[in-house]
BALOBA-1460 file (C-alpha; in Angstrom, 3 decimals):
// residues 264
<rec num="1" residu="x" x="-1.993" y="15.492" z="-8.436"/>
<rec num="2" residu="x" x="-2.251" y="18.469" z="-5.967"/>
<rec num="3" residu="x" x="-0.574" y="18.795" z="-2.558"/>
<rec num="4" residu="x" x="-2.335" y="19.565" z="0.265"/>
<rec num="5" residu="x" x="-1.755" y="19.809" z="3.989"/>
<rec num="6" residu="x" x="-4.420" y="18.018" z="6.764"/>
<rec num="7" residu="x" x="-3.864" y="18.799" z="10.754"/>
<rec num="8" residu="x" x="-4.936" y="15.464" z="12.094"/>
<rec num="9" residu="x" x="-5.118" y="15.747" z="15.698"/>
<rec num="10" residu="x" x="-2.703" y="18.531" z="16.295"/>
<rec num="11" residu="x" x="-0.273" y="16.656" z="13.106"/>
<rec num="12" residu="x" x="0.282" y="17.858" z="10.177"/>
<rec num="13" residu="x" x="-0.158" y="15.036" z="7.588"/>
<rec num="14" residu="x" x="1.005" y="16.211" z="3.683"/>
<rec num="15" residu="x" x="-1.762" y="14.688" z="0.886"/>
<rec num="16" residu="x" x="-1.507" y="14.242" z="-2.682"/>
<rec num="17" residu="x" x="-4.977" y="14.327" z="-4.124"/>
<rec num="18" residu="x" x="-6.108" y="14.051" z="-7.672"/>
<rec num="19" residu="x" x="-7.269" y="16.862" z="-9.442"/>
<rec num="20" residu="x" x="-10.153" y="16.393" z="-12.364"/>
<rec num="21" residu="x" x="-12.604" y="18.984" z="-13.497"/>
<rec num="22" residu="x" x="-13.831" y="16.537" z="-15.413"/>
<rec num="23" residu="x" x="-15.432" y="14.564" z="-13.164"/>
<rec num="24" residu="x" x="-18.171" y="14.875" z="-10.915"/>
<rec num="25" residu="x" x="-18.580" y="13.529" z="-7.160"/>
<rec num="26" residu="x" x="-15.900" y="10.485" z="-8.325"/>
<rec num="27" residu="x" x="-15.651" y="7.573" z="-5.811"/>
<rec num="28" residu="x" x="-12.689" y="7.971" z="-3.532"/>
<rec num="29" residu="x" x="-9.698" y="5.651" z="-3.676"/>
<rec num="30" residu="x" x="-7.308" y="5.751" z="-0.759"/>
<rec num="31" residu="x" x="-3.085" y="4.952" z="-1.747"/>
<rec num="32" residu="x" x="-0.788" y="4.036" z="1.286"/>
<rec num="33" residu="x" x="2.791" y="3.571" z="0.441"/>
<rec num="34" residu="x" x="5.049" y="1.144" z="1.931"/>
<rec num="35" residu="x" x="8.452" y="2.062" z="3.938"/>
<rec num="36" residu="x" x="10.698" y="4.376" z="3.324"/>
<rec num="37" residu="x" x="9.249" y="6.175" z="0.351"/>
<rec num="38" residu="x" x="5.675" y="8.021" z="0.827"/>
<rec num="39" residu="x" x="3.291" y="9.232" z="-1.596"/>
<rec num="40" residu="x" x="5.577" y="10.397" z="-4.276"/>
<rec num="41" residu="x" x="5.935" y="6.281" z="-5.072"/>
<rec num="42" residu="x" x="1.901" y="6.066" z="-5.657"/>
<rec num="43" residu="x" x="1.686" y="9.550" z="-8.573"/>
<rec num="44" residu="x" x="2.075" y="6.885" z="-11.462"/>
<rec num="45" residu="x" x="-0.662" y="4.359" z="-10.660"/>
<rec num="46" residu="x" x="-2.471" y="7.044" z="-9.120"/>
<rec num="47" residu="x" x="-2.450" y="9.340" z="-12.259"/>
<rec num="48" residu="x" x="-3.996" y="6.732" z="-14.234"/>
<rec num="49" residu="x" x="-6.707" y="5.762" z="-11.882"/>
<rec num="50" residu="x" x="-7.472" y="10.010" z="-11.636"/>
<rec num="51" residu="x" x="-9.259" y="9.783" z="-14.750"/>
<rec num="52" residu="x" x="-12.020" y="7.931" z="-13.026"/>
<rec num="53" residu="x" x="-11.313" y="8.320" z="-9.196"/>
<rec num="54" residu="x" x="-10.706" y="10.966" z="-6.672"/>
<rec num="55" residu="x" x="-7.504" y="9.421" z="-5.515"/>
<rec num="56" residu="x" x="-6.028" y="10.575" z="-2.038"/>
<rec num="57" residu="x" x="-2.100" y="9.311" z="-1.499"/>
<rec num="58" residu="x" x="-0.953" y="10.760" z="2.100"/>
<rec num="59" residu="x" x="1.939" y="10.360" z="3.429"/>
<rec num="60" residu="x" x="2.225" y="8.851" z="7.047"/>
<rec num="61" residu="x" x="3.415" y="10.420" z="9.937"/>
<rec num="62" residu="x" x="6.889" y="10.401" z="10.059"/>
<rec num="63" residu="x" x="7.272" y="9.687" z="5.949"/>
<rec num="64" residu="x" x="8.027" y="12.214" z="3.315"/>
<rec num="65" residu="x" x="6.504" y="15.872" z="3.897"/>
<rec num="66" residu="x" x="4.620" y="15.139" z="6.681"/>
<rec num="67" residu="x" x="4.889" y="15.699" z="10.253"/>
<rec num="68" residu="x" x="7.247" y="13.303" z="12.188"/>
<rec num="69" residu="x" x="6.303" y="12.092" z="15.628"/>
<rec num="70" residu="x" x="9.219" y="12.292" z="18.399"/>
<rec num="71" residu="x" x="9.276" y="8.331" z="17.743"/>
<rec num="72" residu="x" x="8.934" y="5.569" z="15.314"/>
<rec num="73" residu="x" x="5.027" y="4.543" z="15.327"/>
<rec num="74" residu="x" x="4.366" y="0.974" z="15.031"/>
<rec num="75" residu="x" x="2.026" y="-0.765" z="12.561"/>
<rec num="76" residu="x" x="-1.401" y="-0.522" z="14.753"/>
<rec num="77" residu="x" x="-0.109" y="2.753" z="15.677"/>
<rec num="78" residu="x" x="-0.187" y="3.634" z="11.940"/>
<rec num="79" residu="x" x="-3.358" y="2.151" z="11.474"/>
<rec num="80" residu="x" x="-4.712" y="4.372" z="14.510"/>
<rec num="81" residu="x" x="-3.727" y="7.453" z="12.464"/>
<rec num="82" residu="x" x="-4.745" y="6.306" z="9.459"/>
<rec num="83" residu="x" x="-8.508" y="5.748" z="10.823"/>
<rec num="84" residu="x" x="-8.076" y="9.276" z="12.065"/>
<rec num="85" residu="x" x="-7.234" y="10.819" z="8.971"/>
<rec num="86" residu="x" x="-9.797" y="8.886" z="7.280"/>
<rec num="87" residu="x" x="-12.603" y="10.323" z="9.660"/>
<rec num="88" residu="x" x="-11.126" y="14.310" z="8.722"/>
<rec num="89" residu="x" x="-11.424" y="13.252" z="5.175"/>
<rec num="90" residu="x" x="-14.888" y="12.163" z="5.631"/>
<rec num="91" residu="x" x="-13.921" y="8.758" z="4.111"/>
<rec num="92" residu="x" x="-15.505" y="5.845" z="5.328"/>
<rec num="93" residu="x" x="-15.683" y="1.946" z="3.615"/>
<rec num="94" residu="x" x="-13.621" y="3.324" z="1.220"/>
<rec num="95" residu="x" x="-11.271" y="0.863" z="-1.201"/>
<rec num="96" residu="x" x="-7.579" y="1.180" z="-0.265"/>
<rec num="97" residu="x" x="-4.347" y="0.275" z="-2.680"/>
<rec num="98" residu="x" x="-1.548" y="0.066" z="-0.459"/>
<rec num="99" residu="x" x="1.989" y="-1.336" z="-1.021"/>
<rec num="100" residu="x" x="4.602" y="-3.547" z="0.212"/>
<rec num="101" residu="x" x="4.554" y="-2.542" z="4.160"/>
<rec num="102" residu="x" x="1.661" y="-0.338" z="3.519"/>
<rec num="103" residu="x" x="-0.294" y="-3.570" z="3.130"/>
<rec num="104" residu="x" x="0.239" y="-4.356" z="6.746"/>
<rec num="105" residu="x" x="-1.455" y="-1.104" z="7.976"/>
<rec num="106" residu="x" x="-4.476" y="-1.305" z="5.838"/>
<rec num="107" residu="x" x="-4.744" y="-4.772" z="7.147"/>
<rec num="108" residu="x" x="-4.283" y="-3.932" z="10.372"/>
<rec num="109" residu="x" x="-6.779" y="-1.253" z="9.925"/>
<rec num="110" residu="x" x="-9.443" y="-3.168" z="8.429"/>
<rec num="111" residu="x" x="-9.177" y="-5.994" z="11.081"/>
<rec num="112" residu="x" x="-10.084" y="-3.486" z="13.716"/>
<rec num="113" residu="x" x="-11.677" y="-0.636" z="11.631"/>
<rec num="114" residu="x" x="-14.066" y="-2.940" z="9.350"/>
<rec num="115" residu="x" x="-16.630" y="0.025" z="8.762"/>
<rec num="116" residu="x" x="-13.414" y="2.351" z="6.915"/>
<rec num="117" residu="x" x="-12.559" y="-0.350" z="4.275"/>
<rec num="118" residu="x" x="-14.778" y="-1.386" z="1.725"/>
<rec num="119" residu="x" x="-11.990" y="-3.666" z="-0.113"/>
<rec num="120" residu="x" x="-8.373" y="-3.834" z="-0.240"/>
<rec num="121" residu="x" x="-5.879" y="-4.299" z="-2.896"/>
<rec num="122" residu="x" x="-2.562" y="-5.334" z="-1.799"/>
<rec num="123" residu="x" x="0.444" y="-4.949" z="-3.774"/>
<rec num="124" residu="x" x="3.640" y="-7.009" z="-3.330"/>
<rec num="125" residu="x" x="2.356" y="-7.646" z="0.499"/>
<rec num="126" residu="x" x="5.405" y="-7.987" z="2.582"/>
<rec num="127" residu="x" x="6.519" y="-9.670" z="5.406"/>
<rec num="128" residu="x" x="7.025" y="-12.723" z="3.963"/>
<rec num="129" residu="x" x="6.644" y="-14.856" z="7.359"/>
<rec num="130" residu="x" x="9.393" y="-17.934" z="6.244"/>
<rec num="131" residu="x" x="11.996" y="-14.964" z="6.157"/>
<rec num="132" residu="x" x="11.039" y="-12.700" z="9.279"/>
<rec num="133" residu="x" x="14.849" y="-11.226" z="10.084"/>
<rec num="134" residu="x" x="16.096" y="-8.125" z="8.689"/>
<rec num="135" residu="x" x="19.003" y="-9.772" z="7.347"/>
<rec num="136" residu="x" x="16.612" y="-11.893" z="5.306"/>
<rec num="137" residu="x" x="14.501" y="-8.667" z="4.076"/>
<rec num="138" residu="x" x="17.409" y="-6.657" z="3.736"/>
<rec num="139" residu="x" x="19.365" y="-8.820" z="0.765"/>
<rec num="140" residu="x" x="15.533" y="-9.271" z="-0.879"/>
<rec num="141" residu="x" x="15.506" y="-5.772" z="-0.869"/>
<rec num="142" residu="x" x="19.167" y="-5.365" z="-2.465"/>
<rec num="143" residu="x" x="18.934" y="-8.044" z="-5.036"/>
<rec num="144" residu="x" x="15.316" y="-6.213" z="-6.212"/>
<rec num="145" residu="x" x="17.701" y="-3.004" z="-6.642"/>
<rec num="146" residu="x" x="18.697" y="-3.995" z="-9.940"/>
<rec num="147" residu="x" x="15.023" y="-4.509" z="-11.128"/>
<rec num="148" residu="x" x="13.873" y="-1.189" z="-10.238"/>
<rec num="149" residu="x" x="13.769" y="1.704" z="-12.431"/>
<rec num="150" residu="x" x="16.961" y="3.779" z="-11.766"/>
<rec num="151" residu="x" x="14.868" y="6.855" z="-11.690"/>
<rec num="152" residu="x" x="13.236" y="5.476" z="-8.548"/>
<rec num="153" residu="x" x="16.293" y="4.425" z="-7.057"/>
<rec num="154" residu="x" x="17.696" y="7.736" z="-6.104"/>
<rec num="155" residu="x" x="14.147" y="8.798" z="-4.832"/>
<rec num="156" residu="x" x="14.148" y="5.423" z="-2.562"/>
<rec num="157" residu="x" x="17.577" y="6.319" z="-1.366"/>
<rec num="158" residu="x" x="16.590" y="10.356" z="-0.260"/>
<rec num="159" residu="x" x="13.548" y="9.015" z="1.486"/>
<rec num="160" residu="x" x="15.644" y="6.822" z="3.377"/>
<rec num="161" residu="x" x="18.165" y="8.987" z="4.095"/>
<rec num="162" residu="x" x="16.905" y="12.483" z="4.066"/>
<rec num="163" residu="x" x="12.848" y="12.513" z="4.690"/>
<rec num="164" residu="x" x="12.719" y="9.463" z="6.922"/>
<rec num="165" residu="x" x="16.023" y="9.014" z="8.602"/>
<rec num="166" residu="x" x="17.845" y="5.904" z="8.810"/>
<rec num="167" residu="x" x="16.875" y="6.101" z="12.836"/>
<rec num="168" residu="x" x="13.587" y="5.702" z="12.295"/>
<rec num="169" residu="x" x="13.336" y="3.657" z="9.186"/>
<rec num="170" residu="x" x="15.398" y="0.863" z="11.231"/>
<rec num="171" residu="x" x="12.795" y="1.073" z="14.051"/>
<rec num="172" residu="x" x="10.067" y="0.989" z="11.363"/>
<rec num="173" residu="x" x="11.185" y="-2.052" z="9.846"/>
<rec num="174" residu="x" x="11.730" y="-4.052" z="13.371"/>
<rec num="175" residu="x" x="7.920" y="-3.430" z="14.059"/>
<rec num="176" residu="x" x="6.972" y="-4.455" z="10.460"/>
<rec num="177" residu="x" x="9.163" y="-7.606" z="11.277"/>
<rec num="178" residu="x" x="7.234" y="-8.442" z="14.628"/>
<rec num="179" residu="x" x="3.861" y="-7.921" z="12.843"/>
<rec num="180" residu="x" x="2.537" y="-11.021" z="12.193"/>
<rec num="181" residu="x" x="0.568" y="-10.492" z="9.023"/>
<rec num="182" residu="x" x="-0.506" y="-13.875" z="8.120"/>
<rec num="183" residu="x" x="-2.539" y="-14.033" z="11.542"/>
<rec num="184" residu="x" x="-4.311" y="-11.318" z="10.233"/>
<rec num="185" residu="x" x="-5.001" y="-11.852" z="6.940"/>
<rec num="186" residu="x" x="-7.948" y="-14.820" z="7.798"/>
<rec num="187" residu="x" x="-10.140" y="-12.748" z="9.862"/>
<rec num="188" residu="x" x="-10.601" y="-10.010" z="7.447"/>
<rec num="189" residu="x" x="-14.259" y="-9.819" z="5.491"/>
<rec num="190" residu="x" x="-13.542" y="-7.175" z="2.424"/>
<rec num="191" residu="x" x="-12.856" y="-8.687" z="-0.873"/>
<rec num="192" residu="x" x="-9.015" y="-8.464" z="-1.736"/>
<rec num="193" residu="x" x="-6.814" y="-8.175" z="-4.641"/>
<rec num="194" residu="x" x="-3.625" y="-9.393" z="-4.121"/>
<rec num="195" residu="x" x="-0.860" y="-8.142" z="-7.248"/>
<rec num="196" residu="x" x="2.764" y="-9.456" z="-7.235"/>
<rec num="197" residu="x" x="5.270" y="-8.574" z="-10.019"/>
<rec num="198" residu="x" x="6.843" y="-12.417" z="-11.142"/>
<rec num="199" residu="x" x="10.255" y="-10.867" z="-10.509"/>
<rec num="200" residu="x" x="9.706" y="-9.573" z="-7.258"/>
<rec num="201" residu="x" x="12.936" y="-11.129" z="-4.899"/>
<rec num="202" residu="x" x="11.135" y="-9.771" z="-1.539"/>
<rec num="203" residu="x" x="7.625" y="-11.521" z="-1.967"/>
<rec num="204" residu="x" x="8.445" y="-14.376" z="-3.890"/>
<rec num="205" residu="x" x="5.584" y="-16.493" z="-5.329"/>
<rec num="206" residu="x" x="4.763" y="-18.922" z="-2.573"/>
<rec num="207" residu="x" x="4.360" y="-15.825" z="-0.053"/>
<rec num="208" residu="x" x="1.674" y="-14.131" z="-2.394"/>
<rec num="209" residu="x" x="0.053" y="-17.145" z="-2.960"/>
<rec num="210" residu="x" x="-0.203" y="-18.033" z="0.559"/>
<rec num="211" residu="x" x="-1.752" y="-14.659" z="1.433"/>
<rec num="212" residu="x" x="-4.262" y="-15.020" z="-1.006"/>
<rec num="213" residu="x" x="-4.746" y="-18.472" z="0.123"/>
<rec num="214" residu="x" x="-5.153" y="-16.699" z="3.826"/>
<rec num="215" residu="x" x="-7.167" y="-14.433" z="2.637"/>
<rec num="216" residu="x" x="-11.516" y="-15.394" z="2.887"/>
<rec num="217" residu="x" x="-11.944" y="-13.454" z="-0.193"/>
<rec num="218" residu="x" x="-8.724" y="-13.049" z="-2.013"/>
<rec num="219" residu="x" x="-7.418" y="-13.609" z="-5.145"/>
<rec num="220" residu="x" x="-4.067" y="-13.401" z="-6.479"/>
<rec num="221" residu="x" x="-2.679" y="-11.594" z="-9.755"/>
<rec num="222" residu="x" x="0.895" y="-11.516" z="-11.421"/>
<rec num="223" residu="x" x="2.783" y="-9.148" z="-13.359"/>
<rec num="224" residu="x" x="4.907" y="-10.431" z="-15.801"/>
<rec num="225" residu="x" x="8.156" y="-8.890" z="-15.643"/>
<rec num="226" residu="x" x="7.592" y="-6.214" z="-12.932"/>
<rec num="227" residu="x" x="9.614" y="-6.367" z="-9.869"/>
<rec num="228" residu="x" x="8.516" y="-5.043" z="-6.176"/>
<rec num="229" residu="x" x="7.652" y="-1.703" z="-6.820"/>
<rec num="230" residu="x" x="4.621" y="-2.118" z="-8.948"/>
<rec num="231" residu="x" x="3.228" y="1.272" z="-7.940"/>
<rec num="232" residu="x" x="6.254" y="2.868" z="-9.597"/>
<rec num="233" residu="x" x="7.756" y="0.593" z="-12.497"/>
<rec num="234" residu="x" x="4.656" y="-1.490" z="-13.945"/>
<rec num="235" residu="x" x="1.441" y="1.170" z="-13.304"/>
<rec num="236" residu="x" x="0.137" y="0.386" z="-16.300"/>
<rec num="237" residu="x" x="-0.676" y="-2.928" z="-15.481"/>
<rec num="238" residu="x" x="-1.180" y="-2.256" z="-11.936"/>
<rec num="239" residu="x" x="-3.773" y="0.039" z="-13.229"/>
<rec num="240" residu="x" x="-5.061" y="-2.567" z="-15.567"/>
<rec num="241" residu="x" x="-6.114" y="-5.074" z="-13.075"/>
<rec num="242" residu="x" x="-7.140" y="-3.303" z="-10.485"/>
<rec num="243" residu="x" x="-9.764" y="-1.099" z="-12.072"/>
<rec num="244" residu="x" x="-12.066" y="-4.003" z="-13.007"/>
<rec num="245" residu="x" x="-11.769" y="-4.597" z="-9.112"/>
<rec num="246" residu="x" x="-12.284" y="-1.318" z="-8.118"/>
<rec num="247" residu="x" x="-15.297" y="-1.002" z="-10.416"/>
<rec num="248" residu="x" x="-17.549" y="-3.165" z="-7.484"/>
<rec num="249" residu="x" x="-16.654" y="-0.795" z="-4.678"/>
<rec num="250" residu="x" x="-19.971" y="0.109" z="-3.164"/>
<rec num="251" residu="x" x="-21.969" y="-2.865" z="-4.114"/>
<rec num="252" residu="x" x="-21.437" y="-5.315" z="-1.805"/>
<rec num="253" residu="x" x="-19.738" y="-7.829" z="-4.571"/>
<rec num="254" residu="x" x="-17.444" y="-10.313" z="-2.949"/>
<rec num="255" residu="x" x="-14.300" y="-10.551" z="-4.346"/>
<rec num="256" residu="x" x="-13.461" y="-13.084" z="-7.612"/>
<rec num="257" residu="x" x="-13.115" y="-16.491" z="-6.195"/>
<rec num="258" residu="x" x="-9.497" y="-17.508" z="-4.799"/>
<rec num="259" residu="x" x="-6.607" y="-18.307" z="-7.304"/>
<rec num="260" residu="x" x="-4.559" y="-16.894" z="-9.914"/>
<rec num="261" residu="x" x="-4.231" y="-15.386" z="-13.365"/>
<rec num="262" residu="x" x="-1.487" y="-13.719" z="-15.367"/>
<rec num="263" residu="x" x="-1.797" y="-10.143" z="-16.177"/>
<rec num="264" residu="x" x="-0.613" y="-8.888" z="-19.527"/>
């Protein structure tokens, strides 16, 4: 992965893009990462889908290297800049992998962008609508803590602290609480992959099953033994299942039909 820097619109948007002389013209995948961390959190699972894809990760405005906005940009507002960036890039109906509150942009932006997403996958989708308060989200998010690799944890914390601020990371995670997801979620039309770890505290099992359920064309897969952060802890078997669904970007297949399976 290489880093480059995009001005979008007069901002300067940081980009981690794969880098493979091996291949030649490779279908784009798109990364968005969730809040708090930015594009750093994607390298693992995106390193492993390089050797096939031209993977973009960016980071959002105000997250990680890129530019920060005088405010706190709300979920549509992130999905506004994420169309934009897309049309720079050149990218359009393009598959997306986003995670945790990264899956509410890209839903937000294929809802009302339809022609820049060919298919989404959406890994540990958050927010869980039966516990919409921050107290709720905030003692998921501590009892996943423990699960996490401890490698990760002091990145998470940095992000938080350093990169983001804790201003705007609060304001971030009010407007992911307002956004209502699951009214979403049945008007989209792209074929979706839903992937929850089976130890994840912050989507728990009903919540992923119920967004697949939402879902037209969804379909849910679990990781056995992997907790929230997927993209970081269990890319290996992120990779895994979402490179057979990744394969039918481009040719109009519909997603598998609705349920569940194990991955191992």
């Amino acid at each position: 992965m290489e880093s480059v820097w995009i001005d979008v619109n007069g901002l300067s948007w940081h980009v981690r893009k794969s880098f493979n002389v091996a291949l030649v013209d490779p279908p784009p995948v798109v990364m968005v990462h969730g809040l708090g961390v930015a594009s750093h959190h994607m390298v693992p699972t995106a390193r492993r889908l390089a050797a096939d894809y031209q993977v973009y990760a960016p980071d959002l405005p105000g997250f990680g290297a890129s530019e920060h906005p005088p405010r706190a940009l709300t979920v549509p507002e992130l999905a506004d800049r994420l169309d934009a960036w897309l049309g720079v890039m050149g990218l359009a109906r393009v598959p997306l992998i986003a995670d945790s509150f990264g899956c509410q942009v890209v839903v937000d932006l294929a809802l009302r962008y339809p022609a820049r997403v060919e298919r989404l996958v959406l890994v540990s989708p958050t927010i869980d609508r039966h516990a919409r308060t921050a107290r709720q989200q905030l003692w998921r998010a501590w009892r996943d803590q423990p699960r996490e690799a401890r490698s990760e944890s002091g990145r998470v914390c940095r992000a938080y602290f350093v990169e983001m601020g804790p201003r705007r990371a609060i304001q971030t995670l009010r407007y992911a609480l307002r956004d209502r997801i699951e009214e979403k979620l049945p008007h989209l039309r792209q074929p979706a992959l839903v992937v929850r770890g089976s130890r994840d505290p912050i989507v728990p099992r009903y919540w992923a099953e119920e967004v697949a359920r939402l879902l037209p064309c969804g379909r849910l897969v679990v990781i056995p033994g992997a907790a929230h952060k997927l993209n970081y802890g269990a890319s290996r078997q992120l990779a895994r299942v979402a490179r057979p669904f990744l394969r039918h970007a481009g040719d109009g297949a519909p997603a598998p039909p609705a349920g569940e399976r194990m991955a191992r």
